[in-house]
MARZAVO-388620 format. One record per residue: y, x, z negated of N, C-alpha, C in turn. Coordinates in nm, 2 decimals, decimal comma. Layout:
REM residues N
      n.Y      n.X      n.Z     ca.Y     ca.X     ca.Z      c.Y      c.X      c.Z
        Y        X        Z        Y        X        Z        Y        X        Z
...
REM end
This chain:
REM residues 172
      n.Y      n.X      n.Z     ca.Y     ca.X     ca.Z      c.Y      c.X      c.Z
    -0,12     0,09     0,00     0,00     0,00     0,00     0,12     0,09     0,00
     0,21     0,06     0,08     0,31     0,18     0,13     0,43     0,12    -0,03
     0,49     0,18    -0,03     0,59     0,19    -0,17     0,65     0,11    -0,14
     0,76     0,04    -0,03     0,84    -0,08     0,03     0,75    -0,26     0,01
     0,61    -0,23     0,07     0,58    -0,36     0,00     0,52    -0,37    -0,13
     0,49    -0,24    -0,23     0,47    -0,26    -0,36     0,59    -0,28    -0,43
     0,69    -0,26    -0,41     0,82    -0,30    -0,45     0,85    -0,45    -0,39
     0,84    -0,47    -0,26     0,88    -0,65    -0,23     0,77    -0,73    -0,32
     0,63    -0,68    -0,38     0,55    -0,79    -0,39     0,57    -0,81    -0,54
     0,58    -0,68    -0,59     0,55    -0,64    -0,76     0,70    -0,72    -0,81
     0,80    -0,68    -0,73     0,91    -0,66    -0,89     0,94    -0,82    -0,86
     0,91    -0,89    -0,75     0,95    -1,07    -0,79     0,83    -1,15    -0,90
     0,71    -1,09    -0,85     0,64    -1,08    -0,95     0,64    -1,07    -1,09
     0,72    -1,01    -1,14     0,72    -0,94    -1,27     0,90    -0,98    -1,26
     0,96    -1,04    -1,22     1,09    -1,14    -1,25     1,06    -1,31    -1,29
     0,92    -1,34    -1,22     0,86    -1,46    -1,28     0,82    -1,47    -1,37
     0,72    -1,35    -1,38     0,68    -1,33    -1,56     0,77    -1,32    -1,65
     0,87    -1,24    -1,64     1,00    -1,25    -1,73     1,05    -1,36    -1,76
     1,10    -1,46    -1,63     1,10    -1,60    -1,62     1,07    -1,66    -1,73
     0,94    -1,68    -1,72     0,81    -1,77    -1,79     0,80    -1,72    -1,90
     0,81    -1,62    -1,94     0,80    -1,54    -2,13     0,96    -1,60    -2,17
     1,07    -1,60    -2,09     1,19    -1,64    -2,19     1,16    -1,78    -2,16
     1,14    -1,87    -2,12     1,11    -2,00    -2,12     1,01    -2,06    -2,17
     0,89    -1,96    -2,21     0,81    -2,00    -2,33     0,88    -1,98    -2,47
     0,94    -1,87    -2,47     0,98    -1,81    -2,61     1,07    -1,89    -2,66
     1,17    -2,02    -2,58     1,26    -2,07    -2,64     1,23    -2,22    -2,59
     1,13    -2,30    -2,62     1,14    -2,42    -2,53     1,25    -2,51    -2,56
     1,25    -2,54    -2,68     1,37    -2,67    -2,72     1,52    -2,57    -2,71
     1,58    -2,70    -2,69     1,76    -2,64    -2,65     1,83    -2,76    -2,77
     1,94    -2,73    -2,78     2,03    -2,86    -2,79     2,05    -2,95    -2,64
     2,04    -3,12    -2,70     2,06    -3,20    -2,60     2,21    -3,19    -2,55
     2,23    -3,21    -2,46     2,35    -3,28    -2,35     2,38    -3,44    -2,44
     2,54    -3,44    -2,41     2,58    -3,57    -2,44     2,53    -3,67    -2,39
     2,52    -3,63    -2,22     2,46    -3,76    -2,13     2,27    -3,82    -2,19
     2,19    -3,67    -2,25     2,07    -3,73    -2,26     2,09    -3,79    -2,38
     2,20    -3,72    -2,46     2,16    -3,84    -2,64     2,20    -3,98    -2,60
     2,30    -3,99    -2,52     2,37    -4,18    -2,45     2,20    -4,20    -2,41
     2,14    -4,15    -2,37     2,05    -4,24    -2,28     1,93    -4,23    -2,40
     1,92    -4,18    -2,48     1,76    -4,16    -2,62     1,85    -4,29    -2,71
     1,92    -4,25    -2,73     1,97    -4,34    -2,91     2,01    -4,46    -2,83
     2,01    -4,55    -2,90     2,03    -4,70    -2,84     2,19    -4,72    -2,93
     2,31    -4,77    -2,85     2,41    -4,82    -2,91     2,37    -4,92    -3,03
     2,24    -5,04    -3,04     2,26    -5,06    -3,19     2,06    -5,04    -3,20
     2,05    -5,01    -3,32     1,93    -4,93    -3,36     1,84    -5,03    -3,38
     1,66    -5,09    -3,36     1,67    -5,19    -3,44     1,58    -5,18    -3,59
     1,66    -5,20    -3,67     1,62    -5,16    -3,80     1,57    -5,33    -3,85
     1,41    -5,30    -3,94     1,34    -5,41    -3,98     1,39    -5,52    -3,88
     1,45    -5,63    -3,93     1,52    -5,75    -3,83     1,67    -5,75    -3,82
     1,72    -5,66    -3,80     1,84    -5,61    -3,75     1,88    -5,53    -3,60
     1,98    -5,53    -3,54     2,03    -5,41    -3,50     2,16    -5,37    -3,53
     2,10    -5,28    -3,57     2,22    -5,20    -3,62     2,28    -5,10    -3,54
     2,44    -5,07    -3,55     2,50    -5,00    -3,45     2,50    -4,87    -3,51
     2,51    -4,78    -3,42     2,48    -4,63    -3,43     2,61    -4,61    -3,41
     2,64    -4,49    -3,47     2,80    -4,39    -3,45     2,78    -4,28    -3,34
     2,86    -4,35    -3,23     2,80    -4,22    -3,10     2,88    -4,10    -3,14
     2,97    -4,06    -3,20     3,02    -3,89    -3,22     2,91    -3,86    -3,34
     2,81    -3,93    -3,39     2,70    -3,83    -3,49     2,57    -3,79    -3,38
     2,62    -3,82    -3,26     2,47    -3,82    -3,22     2,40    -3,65    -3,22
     2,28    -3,66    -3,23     2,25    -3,53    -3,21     2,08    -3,54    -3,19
     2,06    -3,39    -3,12     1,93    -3,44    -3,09     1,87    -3,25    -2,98
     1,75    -3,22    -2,98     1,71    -3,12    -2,90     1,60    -3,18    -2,81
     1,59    -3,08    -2,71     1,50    -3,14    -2,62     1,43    -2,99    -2,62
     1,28    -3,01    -2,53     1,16    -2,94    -2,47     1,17    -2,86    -2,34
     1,10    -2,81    -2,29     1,09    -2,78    -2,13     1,05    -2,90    -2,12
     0,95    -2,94    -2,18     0,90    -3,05    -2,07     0,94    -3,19    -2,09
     1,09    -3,20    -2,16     1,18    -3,34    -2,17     1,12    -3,38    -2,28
     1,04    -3,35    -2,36     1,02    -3,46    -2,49     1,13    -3,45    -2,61
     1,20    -3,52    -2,66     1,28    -3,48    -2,76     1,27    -3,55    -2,89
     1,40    -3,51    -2,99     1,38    -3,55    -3,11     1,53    -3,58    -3,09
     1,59    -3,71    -3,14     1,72    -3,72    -3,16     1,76    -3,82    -3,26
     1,89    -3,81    -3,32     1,93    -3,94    -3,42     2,05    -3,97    -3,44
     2,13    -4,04    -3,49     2,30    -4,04    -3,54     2,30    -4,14    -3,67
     2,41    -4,15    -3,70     2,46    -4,20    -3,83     2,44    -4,35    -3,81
     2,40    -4,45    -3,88     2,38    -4,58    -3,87     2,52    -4,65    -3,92
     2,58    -4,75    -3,90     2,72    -4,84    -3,93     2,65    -4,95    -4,03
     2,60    -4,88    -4,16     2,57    -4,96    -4,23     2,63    -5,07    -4,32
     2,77    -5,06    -4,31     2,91    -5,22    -4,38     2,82    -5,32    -4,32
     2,86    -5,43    -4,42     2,80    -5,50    -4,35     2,62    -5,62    -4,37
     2,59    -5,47    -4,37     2,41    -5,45    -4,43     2,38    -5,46    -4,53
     2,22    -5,54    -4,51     2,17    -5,48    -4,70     2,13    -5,35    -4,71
     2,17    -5,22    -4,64     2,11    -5,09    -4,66     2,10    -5,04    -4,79
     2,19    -5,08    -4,86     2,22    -5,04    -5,02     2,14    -4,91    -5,03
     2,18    -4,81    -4,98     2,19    -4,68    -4,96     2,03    -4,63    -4,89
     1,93    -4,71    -4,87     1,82    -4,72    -4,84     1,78    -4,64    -4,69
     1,87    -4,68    -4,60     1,90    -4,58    -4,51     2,04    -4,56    -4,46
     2,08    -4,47    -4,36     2,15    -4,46    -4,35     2,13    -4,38    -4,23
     2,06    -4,36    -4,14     2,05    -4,23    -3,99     1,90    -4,27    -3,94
     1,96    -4,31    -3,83     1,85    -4,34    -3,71     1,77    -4,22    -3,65
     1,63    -4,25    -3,63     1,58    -4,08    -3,58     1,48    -4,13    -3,50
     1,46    -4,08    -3,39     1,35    -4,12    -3,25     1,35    -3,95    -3,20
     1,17    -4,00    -3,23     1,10    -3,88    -3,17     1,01    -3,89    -3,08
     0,97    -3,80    -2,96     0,90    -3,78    -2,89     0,81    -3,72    -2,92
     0,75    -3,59    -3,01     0,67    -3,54    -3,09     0,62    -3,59    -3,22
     0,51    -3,56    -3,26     0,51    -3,57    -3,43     0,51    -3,45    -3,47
     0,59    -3,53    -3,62     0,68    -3,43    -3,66     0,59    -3,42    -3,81
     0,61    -3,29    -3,90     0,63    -3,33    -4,05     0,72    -3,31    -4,09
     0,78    -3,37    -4,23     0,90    -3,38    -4,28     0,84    -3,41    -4,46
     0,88    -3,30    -4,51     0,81    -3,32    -4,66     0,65    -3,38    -4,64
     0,68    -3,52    -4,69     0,55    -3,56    -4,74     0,54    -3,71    -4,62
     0,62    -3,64    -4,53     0,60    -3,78    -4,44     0,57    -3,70    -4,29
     0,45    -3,77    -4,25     0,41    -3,73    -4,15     0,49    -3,87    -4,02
     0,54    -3,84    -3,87     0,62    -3,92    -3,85     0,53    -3,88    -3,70
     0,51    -4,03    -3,64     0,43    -3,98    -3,52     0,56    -4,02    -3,41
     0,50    -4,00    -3,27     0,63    -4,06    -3,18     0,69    -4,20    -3,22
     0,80    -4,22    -3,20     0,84    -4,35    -3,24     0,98    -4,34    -3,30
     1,03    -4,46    -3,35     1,20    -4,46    -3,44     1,17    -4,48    -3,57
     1,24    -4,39    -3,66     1,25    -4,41    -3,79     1,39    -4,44    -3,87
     1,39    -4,43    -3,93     1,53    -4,39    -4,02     1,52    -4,32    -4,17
     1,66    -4,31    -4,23     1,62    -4,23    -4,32     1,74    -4,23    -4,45
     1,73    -4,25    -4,54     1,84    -4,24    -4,60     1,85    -4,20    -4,75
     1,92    -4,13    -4,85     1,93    -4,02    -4,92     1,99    -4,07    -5,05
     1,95    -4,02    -5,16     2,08    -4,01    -5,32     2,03    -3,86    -5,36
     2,16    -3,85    -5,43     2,18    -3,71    -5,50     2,07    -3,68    -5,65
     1,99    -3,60    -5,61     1,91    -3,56    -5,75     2,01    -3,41    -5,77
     2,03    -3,42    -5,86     2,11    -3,28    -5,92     2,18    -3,21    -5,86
     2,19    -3,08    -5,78     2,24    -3,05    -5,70     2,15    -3,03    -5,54
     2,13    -3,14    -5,55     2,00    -3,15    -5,39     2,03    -3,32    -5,36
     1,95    -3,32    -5,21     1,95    -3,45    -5,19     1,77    -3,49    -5,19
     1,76    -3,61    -5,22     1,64    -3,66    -5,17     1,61    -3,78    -5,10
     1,58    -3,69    -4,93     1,57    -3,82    -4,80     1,39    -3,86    -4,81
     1,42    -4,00    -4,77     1,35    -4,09    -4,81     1,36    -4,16    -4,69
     1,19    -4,14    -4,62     1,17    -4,18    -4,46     1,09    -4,26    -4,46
     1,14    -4,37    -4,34     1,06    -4,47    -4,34     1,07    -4,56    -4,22
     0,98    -4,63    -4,17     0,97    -4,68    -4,03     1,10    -4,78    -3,99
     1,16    -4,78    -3,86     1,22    -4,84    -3,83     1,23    -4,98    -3,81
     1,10    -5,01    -3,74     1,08    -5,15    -3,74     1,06    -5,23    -3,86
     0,95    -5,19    -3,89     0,92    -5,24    -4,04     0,93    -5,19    -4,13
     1,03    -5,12    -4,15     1,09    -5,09    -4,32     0,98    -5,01    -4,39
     0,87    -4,97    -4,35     0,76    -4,90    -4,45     0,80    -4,78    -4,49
     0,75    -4,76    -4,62     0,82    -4,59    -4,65     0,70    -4,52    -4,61
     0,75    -4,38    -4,56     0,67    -4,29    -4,53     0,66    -4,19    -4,61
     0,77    -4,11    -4,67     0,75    -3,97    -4,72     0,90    -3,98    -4,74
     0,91    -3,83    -4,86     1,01    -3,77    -4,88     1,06    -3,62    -4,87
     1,14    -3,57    -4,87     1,16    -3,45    -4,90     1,26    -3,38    -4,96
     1,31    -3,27    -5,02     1,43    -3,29    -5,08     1,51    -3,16    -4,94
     1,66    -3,23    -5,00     1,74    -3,16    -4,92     1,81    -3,08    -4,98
     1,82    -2,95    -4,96     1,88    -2,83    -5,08     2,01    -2,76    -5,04
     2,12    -2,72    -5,07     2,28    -2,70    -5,00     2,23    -2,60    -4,95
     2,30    -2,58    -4,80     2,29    -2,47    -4,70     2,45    -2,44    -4,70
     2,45    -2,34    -4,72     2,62    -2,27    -4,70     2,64    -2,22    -4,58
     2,50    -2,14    -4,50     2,52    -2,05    -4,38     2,56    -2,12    -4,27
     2,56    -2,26    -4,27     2,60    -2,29    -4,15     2,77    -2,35    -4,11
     2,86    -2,26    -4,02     2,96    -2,29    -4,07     3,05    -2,44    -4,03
     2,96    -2,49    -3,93     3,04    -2,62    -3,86     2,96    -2,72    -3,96
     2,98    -2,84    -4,02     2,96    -2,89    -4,07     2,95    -3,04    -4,02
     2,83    -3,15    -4,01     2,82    -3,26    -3,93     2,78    -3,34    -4,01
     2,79    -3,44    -4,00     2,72    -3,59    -4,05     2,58    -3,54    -4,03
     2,52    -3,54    -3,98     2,40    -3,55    -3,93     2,39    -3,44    -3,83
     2,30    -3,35    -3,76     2,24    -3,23    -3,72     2,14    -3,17    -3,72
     2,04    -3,18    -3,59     1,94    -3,14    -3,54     1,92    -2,99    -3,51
     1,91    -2,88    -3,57     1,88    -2,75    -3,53     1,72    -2,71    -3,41
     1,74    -2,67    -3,34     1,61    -2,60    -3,25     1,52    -2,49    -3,36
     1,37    -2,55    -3,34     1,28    -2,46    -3,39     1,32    -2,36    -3,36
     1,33    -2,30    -3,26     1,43    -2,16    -3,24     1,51    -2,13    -3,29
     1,57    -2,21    -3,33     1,71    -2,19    -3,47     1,68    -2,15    -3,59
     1,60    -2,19    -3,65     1,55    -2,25    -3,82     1,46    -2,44    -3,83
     1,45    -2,46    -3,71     1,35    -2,61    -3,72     1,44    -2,71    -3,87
     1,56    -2,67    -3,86     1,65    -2,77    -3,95     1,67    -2,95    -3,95
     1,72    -2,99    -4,03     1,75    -3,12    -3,98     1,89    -3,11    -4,11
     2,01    -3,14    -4,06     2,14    -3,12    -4,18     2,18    -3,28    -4,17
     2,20    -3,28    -4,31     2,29    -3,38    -4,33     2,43    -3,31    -4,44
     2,55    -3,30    -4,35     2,63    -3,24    -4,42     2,65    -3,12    -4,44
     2,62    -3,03    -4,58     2,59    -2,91    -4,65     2,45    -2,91    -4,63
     2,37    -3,02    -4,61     2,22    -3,03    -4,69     2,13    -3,01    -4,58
     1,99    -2,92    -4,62     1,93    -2,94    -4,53     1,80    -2,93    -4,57
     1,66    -2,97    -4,49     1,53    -2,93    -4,49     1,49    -2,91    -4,36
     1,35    -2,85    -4,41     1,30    -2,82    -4,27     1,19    -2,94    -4,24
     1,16    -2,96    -4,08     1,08    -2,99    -4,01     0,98    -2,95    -3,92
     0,86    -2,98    -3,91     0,73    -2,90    -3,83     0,68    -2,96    -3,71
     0,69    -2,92    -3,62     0,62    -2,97    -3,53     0,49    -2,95    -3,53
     0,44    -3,10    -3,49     0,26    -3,09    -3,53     0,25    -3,12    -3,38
     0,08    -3,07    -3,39     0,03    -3,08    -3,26    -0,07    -3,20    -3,23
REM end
């Protein structure tokens, strides 16, 4: 093989592979504005309600292969939420989250203050069932601060509410 076509064949070759290793190494991204409008529903429907969602909380990451996880802040005035929930969350994966295993589907999720931590308290969308909890512990390191906030496994696998955060697992 003369050196001119081991150079045309090899090095596109071995620019694909590079390719394919950074796009394995990082699959989830942050979503686009346009995909969280089209995941989260303007109103959520919680037990026999719908409830309207706050479109500047939205947030949410996506896959190579489009499956995502996304949520925003619920417009709970109004509701009997009495602090029960409070943030809409639709996932394309199952996920775990403390002690609540959450398969594809819409949940919600909503929090009170144990000492200086939160404790979120997850449970199905449709039918109100509780699933699991976790607690949420103050994060300082992050410096933009949101209602609500989806980090990429490639990040730290976060989920923030505020200062507060825990982690989530993607299960297989």
């Amino acid at each position: 093989m003369t050196r001119r076509r081991f150079v045309a064949f090899f090095v596109p070759l071995a620019a694909l592979f590079l390719t394919l290793n950074i796009a394995a190494a990082q699959p989830w991204r942050i979503a686009t504005q346009q995909e969280l409008n089209s995941w989260i529903p303007a109103r959520a429907p919680i037990v026999k309600e719908q409830i309207e969602t706050e479109s500047r909380t939205e947030t949410g990451i996506v896959d190579s292969a489009g499956k995502y996880i996304a949520g925003a802040v619920l417009i709970t005035s109004g509701y009997s939420a009495n602090g029960k929930y409070s943030i809409f969350l639709v996932t394309q994966v199952p996920l775990k989250i403390g002690t609540a295993s959450l398969e594809p589907g819409q949940y919600m999720f909503g929090w009170h203050r144990v000492n200086d931590n939160l404790e979120v308290l997850f449970y199905e969308a449709t039918s109100g069932r509780f699933l699991g909890k976790v607690n949420a512990i103050r994060d300082d390191t992050h410096r933009k601060i949101e209602s609500f906030q989806i980090l990429p496994p490639s990040d730290h696998s976060l989920m923030l509410i505020g200062r507060f955060g825990f982690h989530y697992e993607l299960e297989k």
